[in-house]
MARGU-337601 format. One record per residue (C-alpha): residue number from 1; residue in one letter; x, y, z. Coordinates in Angstrom, 2 decimals. Last residue first. Example, Ala and Ser with C-alpha at 12.3 -4.5 7.8 and 13.67 -1.06 7.14 Angstrom:
R   num   residu        xx        yy        zz
R     2        s     13.67     -1.06      7.14
R     1        a     12.30     -4.50      7.80
This chain:
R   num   residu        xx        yy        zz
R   180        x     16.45      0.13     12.86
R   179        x     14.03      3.17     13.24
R   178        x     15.27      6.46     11.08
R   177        x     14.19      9.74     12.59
R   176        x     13.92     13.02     10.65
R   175        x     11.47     10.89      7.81
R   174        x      8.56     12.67      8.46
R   173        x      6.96      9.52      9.31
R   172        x      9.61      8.66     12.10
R   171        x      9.46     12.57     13.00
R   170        x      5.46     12.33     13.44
R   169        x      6.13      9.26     15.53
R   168        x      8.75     11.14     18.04
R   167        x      6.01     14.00     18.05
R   166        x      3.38     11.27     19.14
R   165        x      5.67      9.59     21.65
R   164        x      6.82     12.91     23.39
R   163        x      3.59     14.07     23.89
R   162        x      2.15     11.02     25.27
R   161        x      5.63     10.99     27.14
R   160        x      4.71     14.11     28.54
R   159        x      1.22     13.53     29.21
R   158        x      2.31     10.49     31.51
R   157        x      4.29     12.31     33.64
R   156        x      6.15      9.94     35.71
R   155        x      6.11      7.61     33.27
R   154        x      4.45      3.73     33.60
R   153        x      1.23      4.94     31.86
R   152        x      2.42      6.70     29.20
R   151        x      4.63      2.91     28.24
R   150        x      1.70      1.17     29.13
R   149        x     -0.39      3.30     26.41
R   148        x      2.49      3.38     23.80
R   147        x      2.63     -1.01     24.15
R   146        x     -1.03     -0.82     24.24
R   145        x     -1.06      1.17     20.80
R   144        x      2.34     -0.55     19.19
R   143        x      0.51     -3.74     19.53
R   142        x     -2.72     -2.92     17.64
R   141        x     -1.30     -1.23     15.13
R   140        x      1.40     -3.49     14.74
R   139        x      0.75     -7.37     14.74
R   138        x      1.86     -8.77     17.89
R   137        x      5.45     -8.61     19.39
R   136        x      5.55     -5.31     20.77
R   135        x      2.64     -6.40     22.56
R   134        x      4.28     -9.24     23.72
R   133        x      6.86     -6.81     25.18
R   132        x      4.09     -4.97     26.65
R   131        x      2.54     -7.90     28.27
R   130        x      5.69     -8.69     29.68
R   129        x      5.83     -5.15     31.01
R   128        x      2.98     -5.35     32.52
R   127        x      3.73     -8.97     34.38
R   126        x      1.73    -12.42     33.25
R   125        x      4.61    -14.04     32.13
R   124        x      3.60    -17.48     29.48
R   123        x      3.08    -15.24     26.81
R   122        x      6.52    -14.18     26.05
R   121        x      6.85    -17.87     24.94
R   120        x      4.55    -17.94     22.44
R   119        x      5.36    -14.56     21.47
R   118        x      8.81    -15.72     20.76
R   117        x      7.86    -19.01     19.22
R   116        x      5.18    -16.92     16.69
R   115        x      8.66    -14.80     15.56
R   114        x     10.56    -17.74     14.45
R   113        x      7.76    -19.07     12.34
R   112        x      7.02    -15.43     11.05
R   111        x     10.40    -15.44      9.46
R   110        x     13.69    -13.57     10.59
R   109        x     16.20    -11.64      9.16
R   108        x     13.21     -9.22      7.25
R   107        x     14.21     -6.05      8.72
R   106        x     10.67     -6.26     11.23
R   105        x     12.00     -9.75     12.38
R   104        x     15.00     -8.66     13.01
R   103        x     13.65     -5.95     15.48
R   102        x     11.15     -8.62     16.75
R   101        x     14.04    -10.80     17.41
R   100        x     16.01     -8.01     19.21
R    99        x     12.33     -6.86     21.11
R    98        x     12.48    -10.97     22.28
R    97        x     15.98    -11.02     23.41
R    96        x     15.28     -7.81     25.28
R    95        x     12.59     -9.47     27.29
R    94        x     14.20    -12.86     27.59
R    93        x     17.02    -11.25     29.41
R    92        x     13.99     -9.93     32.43
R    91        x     14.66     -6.22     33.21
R    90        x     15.05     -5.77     36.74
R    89        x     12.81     -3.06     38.51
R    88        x     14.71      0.28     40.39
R    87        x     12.51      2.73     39.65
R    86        x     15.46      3.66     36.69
R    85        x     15.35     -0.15     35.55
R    84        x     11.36      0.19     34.56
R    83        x     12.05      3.95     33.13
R    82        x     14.58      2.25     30.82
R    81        x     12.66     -0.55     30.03
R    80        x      9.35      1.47     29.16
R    79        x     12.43      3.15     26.38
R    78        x     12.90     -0.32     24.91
R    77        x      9.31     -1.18     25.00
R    76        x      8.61      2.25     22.72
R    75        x     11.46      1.39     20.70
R    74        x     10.25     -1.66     19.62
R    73        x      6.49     -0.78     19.07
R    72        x      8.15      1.71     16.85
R    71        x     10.05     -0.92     14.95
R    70        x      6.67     -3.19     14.18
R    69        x      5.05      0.57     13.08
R    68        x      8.08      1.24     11.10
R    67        x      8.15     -2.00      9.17
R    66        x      4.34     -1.88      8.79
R    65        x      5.37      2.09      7.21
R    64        x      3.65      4.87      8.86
R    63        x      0.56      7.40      7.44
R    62        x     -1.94      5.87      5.64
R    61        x     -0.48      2.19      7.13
R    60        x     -1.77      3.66     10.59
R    59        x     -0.54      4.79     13.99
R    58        x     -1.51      8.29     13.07
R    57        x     -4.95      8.34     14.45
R    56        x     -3.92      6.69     17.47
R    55        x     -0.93      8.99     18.29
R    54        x     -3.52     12.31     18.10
R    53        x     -5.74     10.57     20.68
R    52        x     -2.78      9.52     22.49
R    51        x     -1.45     13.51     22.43
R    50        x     -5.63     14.61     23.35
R    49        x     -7.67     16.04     20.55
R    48        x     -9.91     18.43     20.66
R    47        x     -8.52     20.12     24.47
R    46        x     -5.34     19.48     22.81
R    45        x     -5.79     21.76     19.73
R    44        x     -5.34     19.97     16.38
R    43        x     -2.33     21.70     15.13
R    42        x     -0.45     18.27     14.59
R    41        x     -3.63     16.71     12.55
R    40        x     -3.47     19.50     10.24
R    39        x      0.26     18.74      9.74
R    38        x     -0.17     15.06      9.40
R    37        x     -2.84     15.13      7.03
R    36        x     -6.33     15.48      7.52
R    35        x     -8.82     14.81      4.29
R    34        x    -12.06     16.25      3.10
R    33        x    -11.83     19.35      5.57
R    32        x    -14.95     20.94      7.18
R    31        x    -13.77     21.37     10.69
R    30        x    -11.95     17.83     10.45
R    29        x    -12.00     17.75     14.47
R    28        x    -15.54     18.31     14.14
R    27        x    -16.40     15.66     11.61
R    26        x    -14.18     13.51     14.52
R    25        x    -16.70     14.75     17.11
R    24        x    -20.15     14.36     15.10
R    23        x    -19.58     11.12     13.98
R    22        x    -18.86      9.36     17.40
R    21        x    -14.76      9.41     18.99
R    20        x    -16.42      9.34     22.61
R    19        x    -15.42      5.78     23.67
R    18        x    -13.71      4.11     21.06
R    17        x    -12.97      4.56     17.44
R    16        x    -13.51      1.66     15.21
R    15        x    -10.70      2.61     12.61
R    14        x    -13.73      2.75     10.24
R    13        x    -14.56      6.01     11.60
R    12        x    -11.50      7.54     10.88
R    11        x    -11.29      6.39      7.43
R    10        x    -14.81      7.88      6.77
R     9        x    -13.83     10.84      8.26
R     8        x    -10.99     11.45      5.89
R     7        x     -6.93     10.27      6.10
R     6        x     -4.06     11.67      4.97
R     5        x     -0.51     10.66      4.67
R     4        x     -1.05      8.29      1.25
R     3        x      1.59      5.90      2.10
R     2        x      1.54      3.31     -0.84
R     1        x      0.00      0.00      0.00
């Protein structure tokens, strides 16, 4: 599918939006536009549109790469490790073995056989950031989403690194950050 970087209200709705995403409040957020692109959707105020509101409207193949998605989820675990170890919390081995096969998975070194042992595995630990990791693990929008939600959840100010993710996102699509 070729990156189109917009997306309309029809698209929008048929991401199943939750909660209070109906009709009338993503027509709103599109104040009369056809199509949103990244830059429209960057401006939307955040009393409109929260950061993770923002981050789940962009988290899709009209906007990021599969292989960037599956690499995002990555990095997001990567950097919920680092806040894990700095409160003190040991990082499992088999958790950072799993994001490395996930990374090679996502370059094409690995095949889907190799990857389905590691979730497989993964599964088996009922902790967060387990589930996070397996996250990272599953097919992308869906796993980079929870994966970016336990990450915002786990900081110490969670609207920052909602903030933070979504603007590190926008530069991934922008092309000013390169995921490996």
């Amino acid at each position: 599918m070729k990156l189109r970087k917009t997306v309309t209200v029809d698209e929008v709705m048929a991401f199943d939006p939750w909660g209070e995403w109906s009709r009338e409040k993503v027509e709103e957020v599109f104040s009369g536009r056809k199509r949103m692109d990244l830059a429209a959707i960057k401006v939307v105020p955040e009393g409109v549109l929260s950061w993770d509101e923002k981050l789940w409207v962009i988290l899709r193949d009209e906007f990021i790469t599969e292989r960037n998605l599956h690499l995002l989820g990555c990095h997001f675990v990567e950097r919920a490790f680092r806040g894990e170890q700095a409160r003190g919390h040991k990082i499992e081995p088999c958790y950072r073995k799993a994001i490395r096969i996930k990374r090679r998975w996502a370059r094409g070194e690995l095949s889907n056989r190799e990857l389905v042992g590691v979730v497989i595995q993964v599964k088996q630990d009922a902790w967060p950031l387990c589930r996070a990791v397996m996250w990272a693990v599953h097919p992308a929008l869906e796993g980079v989403w929870w994966v970016a939600e336990y990450s915002a959840t786990s900081a110490p100010n969670r609207a920052a690194e909602q903030r933070w993710q979504f603007e590190f996102t926008c530069d991934v699509i922008e092309g000013r950050r390169v995921l490996k």
